[in-house]
KOLRO-944297 format. One line per field, with one value per atom (N, C-alpha, C): x, y, z; atom name. Coordinates in nm, 3 decimals, decimal comma. Example, Ala and Ser with C-alpha at 12.3 -4.5 7.8 and 13.67 -1.06 7.14 Angstrom:
u	c(1,319:1,230:1,320:1,285:1,367:1,290) .
v	c(-0,569:-0,450:-0,330:-0,225:-0,106:0,003) .
w	c(0,780:0,780:0,780:0,708:0,714:0,787) .
atome	c(N:CA:C:N:CA:C) .
end
This chain:
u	c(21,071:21,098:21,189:21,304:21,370:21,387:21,448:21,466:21,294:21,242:21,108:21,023:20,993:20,923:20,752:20,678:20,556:20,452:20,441:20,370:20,410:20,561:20,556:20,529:20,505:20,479:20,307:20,214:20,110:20,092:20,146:20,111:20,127:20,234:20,277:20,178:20,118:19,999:19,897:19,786:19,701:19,676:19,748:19,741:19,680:19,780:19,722:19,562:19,591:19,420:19,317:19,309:19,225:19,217:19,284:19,299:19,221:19,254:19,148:19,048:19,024:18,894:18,796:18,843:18,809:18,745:18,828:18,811:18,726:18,691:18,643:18,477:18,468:18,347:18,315:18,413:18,394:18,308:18,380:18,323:18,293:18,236:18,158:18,280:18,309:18,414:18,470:18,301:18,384:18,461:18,421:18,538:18,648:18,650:18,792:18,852:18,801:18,890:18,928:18,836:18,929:19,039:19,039:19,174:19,305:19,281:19,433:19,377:19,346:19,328:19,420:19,405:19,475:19,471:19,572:19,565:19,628:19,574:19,622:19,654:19,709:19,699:19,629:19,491:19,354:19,424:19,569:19,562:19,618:19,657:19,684:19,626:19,463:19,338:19,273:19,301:19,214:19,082:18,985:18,876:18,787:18,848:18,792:18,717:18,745:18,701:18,559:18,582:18,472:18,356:18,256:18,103:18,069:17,993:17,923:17,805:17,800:17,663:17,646:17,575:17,583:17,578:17,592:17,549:17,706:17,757:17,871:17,940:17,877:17,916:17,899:17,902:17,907:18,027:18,041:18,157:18,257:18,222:18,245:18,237:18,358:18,363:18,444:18,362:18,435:18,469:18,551:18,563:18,554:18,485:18,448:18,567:18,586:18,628:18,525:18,449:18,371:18,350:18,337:18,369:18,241:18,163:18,042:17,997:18,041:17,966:17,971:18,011:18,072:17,895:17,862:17,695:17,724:17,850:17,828:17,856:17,917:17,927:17,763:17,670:17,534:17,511:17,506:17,467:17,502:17,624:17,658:17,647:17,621:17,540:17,385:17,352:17,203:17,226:17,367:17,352:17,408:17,516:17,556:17,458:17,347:17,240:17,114:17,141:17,030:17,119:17,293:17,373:17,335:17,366:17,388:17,174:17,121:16,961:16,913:16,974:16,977:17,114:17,217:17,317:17,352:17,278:17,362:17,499:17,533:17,686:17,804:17,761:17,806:17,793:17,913:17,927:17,985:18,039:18,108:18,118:18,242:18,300:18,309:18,279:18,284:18,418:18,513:18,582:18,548:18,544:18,502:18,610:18,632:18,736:18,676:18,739:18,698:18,782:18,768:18,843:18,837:18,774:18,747:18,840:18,906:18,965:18,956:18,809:18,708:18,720:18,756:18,755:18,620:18,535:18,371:18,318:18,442:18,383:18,456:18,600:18,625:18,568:18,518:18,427:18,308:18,238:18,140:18,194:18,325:18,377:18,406:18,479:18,531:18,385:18,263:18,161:18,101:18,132:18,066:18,146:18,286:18,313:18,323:18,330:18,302:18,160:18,040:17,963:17,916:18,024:18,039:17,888:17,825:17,710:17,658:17,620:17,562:17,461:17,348:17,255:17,326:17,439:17,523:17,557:17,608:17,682:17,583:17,442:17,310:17,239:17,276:17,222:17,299:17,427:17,533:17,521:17,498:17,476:17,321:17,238:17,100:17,106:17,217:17,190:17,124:17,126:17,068:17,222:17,217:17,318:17,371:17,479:17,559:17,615:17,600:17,593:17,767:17,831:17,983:18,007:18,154:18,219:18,219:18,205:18,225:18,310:18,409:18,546:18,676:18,809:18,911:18,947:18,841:18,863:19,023:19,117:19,235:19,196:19,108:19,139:19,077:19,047:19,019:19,122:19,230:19,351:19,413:19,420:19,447:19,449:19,293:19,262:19,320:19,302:19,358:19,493:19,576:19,723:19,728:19,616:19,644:19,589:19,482:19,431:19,599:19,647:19,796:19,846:19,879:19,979:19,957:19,827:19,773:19,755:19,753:19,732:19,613:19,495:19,365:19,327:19,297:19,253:19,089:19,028:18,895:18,824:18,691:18,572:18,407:18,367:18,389:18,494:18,569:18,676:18,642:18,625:18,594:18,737:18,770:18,872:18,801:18,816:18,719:18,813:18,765:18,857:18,978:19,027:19,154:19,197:19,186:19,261:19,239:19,161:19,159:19,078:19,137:19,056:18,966:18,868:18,715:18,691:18,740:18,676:18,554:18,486:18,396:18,284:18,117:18,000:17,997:18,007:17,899:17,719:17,718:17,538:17,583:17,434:17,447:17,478:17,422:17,438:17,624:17,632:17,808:17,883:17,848:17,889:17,857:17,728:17,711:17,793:17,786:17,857:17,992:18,050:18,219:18,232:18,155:18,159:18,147:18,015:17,977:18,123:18,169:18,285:18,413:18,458:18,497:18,465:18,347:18,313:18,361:18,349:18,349:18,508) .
v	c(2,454:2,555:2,497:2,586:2,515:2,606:2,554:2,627:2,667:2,756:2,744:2,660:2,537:2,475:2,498:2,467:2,461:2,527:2,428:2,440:2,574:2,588:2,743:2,881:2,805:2,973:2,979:2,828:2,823:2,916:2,870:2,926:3,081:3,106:3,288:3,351:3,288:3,322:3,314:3,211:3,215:3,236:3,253:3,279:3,436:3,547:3,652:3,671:3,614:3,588:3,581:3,459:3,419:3,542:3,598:3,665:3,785:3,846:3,956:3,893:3,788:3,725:3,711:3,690:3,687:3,852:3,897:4,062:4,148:4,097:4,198:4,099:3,991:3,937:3,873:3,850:3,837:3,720:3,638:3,492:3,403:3,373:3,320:3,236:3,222:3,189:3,043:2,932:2,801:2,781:2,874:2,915:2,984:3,088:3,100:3,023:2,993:2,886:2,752:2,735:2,650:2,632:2,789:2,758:2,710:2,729:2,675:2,691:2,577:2,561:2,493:2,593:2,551:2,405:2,351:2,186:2,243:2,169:2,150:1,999:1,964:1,835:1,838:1,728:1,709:1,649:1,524:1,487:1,652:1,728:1,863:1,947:1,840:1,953:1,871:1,889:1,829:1,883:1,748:1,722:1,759:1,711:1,700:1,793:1,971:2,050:2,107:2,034:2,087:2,057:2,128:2,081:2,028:1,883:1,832:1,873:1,866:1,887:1,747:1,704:1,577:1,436:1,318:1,218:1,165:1,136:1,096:0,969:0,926:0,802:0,770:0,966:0,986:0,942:0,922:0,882:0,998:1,084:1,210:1,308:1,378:1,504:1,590:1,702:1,810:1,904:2,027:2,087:2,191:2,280:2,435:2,539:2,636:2,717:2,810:2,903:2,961:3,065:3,202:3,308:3,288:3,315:3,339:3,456:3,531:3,702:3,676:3,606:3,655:3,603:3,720:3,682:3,586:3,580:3,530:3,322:3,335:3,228:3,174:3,246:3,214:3,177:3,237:3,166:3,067:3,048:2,917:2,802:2,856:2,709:2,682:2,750:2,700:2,614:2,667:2,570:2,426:2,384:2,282:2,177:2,291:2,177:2,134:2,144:2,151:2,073:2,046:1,952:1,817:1,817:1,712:1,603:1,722:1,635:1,591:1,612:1,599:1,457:1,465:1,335:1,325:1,193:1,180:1,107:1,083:1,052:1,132:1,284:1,399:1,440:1,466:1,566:1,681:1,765:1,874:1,907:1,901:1,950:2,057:2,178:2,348:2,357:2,409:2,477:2,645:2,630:2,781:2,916:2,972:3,097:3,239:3,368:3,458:3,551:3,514:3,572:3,679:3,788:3,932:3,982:3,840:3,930:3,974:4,020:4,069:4,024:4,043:4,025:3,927:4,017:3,990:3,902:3,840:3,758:3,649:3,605:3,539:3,468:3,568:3,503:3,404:3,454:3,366:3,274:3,256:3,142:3,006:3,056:3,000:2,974:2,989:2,988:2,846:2,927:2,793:2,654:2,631:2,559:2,464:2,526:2,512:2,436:2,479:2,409:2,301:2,250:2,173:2,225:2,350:2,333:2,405:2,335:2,390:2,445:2,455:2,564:2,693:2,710:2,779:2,894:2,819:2,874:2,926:2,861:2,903:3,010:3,027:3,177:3,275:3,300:3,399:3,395:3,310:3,366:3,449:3,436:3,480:3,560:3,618:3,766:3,749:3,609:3,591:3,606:3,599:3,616:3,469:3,519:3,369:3,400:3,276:3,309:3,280:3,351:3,351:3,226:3,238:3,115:3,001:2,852:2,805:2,707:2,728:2,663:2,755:2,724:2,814:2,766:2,733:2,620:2,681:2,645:2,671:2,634:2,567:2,525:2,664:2,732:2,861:2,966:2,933:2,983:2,887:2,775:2,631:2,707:2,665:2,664:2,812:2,979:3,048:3,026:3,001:2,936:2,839:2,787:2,644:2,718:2,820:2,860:2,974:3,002:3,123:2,993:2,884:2,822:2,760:2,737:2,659:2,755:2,907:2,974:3,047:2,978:3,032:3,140:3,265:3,348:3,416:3,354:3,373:3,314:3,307:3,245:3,323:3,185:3,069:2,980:2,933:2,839:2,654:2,591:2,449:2,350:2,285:2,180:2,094:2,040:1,902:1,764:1,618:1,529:1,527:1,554:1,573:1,608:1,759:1,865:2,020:1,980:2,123:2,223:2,373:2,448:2,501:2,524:2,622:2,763:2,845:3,005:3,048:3,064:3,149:3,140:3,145:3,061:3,020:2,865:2,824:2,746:2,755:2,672:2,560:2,482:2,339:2,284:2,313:2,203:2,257:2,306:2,356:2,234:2,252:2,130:1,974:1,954:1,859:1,820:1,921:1,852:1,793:1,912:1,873:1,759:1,691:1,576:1,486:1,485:1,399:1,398:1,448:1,450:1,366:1,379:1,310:1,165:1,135:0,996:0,921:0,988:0,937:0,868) .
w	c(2,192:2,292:2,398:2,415:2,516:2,679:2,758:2,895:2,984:2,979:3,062:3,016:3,148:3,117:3,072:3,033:2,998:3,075:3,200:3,341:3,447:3,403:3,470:3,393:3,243:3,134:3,179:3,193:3,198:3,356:3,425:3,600:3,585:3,480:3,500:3,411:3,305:3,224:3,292:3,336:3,384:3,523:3,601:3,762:3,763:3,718:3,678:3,591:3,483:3,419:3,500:3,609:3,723:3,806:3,857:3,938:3,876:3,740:3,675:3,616:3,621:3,587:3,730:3,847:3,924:4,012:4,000:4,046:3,952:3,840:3,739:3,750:3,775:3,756:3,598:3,525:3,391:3,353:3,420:3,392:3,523:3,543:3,723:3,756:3,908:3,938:3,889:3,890:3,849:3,704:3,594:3,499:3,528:3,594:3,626:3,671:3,779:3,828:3,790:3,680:3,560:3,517:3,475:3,374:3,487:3,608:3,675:3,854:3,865:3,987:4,118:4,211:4,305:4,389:4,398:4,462:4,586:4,719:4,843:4,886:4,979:5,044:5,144:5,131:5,188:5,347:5,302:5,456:5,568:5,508:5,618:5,686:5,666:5,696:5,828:5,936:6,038:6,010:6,035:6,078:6,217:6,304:6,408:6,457:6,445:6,461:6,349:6,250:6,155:6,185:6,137:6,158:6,033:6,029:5,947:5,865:5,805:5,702:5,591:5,640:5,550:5,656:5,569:5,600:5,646:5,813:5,822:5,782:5,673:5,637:5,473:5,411:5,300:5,234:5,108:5,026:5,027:4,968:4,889:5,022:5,041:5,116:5,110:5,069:5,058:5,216:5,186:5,290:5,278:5,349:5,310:5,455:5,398:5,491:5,474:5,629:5,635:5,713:5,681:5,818:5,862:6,013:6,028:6,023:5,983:5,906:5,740:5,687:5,574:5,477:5,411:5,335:5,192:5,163:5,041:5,129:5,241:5,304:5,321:5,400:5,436:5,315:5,182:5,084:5,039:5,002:4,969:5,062:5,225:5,277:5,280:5,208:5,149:5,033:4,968:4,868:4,896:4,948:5,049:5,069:5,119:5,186:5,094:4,988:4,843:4,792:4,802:4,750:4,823:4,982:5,071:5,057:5,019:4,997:4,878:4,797:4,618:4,621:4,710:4,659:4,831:4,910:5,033:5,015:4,913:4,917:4,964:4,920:4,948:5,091:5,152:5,239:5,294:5,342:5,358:5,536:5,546:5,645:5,649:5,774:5,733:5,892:5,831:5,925:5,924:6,051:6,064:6,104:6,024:6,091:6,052:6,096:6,084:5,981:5,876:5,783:5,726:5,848:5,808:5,890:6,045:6,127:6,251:6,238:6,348:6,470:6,571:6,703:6,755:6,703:6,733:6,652:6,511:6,432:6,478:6,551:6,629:6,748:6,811:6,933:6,856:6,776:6,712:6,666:6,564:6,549:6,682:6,797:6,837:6,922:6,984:7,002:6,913:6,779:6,718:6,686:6,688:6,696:6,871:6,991:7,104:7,127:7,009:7,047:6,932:6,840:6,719:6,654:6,672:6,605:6,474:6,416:6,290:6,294:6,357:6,435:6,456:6,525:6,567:6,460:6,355:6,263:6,174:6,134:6,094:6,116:6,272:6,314:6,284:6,325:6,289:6,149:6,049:5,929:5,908:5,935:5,977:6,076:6,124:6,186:6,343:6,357:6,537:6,598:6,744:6,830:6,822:6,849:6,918:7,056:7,128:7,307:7,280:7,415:7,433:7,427:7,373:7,345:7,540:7,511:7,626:7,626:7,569:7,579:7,528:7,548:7,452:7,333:7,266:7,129:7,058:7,054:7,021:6,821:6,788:6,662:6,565:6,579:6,527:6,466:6,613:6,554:6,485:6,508:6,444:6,243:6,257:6,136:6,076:6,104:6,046:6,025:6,057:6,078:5,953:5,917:5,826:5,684:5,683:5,557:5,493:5,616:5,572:5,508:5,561:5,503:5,337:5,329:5,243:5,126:5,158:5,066:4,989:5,171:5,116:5,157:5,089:5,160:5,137:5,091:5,069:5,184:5,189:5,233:5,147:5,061:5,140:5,048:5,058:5,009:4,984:4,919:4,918:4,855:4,926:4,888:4,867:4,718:4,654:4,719:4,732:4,744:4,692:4,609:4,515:4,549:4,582:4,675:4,580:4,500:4,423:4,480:4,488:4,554:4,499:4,496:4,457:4,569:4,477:4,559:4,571:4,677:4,616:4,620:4,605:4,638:4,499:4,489:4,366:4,414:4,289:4,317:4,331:4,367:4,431:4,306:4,159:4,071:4,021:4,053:3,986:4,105:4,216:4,303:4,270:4,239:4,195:4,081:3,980:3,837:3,846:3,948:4,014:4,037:4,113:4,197:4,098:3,981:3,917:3,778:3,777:3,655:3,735:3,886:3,986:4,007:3,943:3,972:3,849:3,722:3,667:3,601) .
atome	c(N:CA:C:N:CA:C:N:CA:C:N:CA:C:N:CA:C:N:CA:C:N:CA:C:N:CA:C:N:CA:C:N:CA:C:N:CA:C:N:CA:C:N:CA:C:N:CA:C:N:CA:C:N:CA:C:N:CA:C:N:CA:C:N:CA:C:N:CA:C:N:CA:C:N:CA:C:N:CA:C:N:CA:C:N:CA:C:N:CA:C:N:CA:C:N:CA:C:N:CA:C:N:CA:C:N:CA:C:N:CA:C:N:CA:C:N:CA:C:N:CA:C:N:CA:C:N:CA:C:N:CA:C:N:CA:C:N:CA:C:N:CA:C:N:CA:C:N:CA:C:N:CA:C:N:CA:C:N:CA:C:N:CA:C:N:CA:C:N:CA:C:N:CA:C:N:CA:C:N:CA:C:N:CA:C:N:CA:C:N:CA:C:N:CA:C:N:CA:C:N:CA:C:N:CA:C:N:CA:C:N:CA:C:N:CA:C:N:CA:C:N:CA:C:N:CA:C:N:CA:C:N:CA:C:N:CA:C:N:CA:C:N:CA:C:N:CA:C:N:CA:C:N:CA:C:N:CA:C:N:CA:C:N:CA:C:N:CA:C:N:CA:C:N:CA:C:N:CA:C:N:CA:C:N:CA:C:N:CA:C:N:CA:C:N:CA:C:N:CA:C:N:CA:C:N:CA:C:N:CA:C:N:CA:C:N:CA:C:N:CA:C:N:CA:C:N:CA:C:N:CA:C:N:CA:C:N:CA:C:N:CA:C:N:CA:C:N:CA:C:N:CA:C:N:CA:C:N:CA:C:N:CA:C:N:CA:C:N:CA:C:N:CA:C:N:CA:C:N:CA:C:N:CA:C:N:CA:C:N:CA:C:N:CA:C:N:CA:C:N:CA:C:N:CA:C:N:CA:C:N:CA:C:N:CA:C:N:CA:C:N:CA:C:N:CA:C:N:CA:C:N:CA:C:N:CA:C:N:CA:C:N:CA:C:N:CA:C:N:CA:C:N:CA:C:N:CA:C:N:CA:C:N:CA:C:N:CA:C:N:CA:C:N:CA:C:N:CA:C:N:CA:C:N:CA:C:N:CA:C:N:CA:C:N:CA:C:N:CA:C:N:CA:C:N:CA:C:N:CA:C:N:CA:C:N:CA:C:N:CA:C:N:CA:C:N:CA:C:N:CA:C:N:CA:C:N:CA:C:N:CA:C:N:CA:C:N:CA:C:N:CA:C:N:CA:C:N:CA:C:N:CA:C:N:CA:C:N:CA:C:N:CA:C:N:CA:C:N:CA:C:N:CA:C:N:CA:C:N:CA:C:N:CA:C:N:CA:C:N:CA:C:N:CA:C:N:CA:C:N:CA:C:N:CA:C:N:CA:C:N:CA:C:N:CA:C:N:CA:C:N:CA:C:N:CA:C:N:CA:C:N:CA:C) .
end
């Protein structure tokens, strides 16, 4: 075969696939997102603003993007934390944005990153209040600014060490296995 290369017949084939594999529910997301997963560059992702979950002196860290309304988000940080107590090697950074948009889901963001807390972000997923933001945490807009660029538009979103992206809630052991195929 000559003239189109390989890797771009594969991207124009399966990008679409994923995408109706994904929307139709066919096959759970960590197979779709198999067949062609998105890579980012991990150093373009500040830290500083994220909240920890995990042991800060874990090997292994992933990074979650996370709205604080979003229910399939609350779930998948139950699973996070069934990951981070099952392997403390593992940890996960959660940047928090409001990826519905919401005015009112902003304030809780920037609230919860203002008060670096994971309590914070625990309740707004659990439907308690979150008290007004007490700083102008600028990294909120930061971070929406960085998920446009990067190309993510889901939550909850996970960048593995590598840089490959994961959409979507998986279970703790679909996380685990990731990691454990990573080690090896």
């Amino acid at each position: 075969m000559t003239g189109t290369p390989w890797s771009v017949l594969r991207a124009s084939i399966l990008v679409p696939v994923l995408a109706v594999c994904l929307s139709l529910r066919i096959l759970p997301a960590d197979v779709c997102a198999a067949a062609n997963p998105p890579y980012v560059d991990v150093s373009l992702i500040p830290l500083s603003d994220a909240l920890l979950v995990g042991d800060p002196a874990a090997i292994h860290r992933l990074i979650v993007f996370s709205d604080p309304d979003c229910p399939y988000c609350a779930k998948y940080h139950e699973e996070i934390r069934k990951v981070v107590s099952r392997d403390p090697g593992i940890a996960f950074h959660v940047k928090v944005y409001p990826n519905n948009g919401s005015p009112v889901t902003y304030r809780k963001a920037v609230s919860i990153v203002c008060g670096k807390s994971v309590k914070l972000l625990e309740d707004s997923y659990a439907g308690r209040g979150v008290p007004p933001p007490t700083c102008g945490a600028s990294a909120v807009g930061e971070t929406m600014r960085l998920v446009h660029r990067l190309n993510i538009a889901s939550t909850p979103s996970t960048v593995l060490p590598d840089g490959r992206v994961i959409y979507g809630y998986q279970e703790a052991d679909t996380l685990l296995r990731l990691m454990a195929e990573r080690k090896r």
